[in-house]
N, C-alpha and C positions, 0 to 999 in steps of 0.2 A: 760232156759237151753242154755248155749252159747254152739256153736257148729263151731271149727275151723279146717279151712283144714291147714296141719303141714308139710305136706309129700305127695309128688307124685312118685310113683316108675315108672321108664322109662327100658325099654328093652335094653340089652345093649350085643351085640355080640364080643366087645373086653372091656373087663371091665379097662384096665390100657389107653387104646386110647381115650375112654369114659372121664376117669378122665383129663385125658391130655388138651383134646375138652375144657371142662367145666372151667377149674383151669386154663389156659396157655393163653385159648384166649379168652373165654369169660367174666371169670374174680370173678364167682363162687368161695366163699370160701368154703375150706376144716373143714370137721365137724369133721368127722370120716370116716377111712380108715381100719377096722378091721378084723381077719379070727376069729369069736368064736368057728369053728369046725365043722367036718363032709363036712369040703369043702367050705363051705359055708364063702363067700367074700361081707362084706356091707360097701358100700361106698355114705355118705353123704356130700351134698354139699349144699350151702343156698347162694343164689345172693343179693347182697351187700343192706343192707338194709330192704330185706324180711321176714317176721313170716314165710313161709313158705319154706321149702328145698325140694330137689331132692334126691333119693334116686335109687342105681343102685347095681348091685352084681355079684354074684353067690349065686344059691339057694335061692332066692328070687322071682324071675319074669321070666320067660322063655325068652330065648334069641331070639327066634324065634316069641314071642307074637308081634300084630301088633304094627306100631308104636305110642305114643301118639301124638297128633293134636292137634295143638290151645293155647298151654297153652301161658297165656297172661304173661309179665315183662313187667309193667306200670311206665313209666321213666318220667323225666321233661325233657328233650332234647334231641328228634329223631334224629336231625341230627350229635351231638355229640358221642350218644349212637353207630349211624352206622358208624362214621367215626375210633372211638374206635373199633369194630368191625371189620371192613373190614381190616383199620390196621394191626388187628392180624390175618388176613388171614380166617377171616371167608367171606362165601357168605350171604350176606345179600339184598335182595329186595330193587327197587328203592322204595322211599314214595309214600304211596295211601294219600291223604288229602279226609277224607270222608266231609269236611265244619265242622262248627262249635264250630272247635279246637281239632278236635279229628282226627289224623295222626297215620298212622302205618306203618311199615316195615317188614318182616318174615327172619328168617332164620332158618336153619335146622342142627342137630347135625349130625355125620355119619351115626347113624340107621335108618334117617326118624323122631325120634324126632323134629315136628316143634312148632316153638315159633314165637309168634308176639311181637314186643316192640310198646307199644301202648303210644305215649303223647296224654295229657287229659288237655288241656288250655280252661276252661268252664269259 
């Protein structure tokens, strides 16, 4: 039975600031940006090369739900990744080098969504 993760839904308190965050500086492409009704606003995004997308709205996930932690984007070049990054005016953490080729960096969306870019040179 395969069993794949596709989708992470994130709390998002300004849904068009959110999209902005994700598409403008991060660099997330846009999936889908839909209203099917009743209010209700889903907006998907999937980072360059990922099986798996981000997922944000109305009507969806309470804006007020805590924020998600940890989620990992496993790149071949940290220091590229954050220089792209900071570039676009994101904050992103100096490099942790845990040894053994495995380096990571954090940074965080406006809700508290945080992410690590983790390179893996094993």
């Amino acid at each position: 039975m395969d069993m794949r993760i596709e989708l992470i839904l994130l709390p998002s308190t300004d849904v068009d600031r959110t999209k902005a965050f994700y598409v403008d500086r991060v660099g997330f492409v846009l999936d889908h940006d839909v209203e099917p009704g009743n209010g209700m606003r889903v907006v998907q995004l999937t980072p360059p090369g990922s099986a798996c997308s981000i997922g944000f709205g109305t009507g969806m996930i309470e804006p007020s739900s805590p924020p998600v932690k940890g989620i990992h984007l496993v790149i071949d070049d940290l220091d590229a990744a954050r220089a792209t990054l900071i570039g676009n005016g994101v904050e992103v953490s100096g490099v942790n080098d845990f040894g053994g080729g495995v380096r990571s960096a954090f940074f965080s969306d406006p809700d508290g969504n945080s992410w690590e870019l983790q390179e893996l040179k094993l």
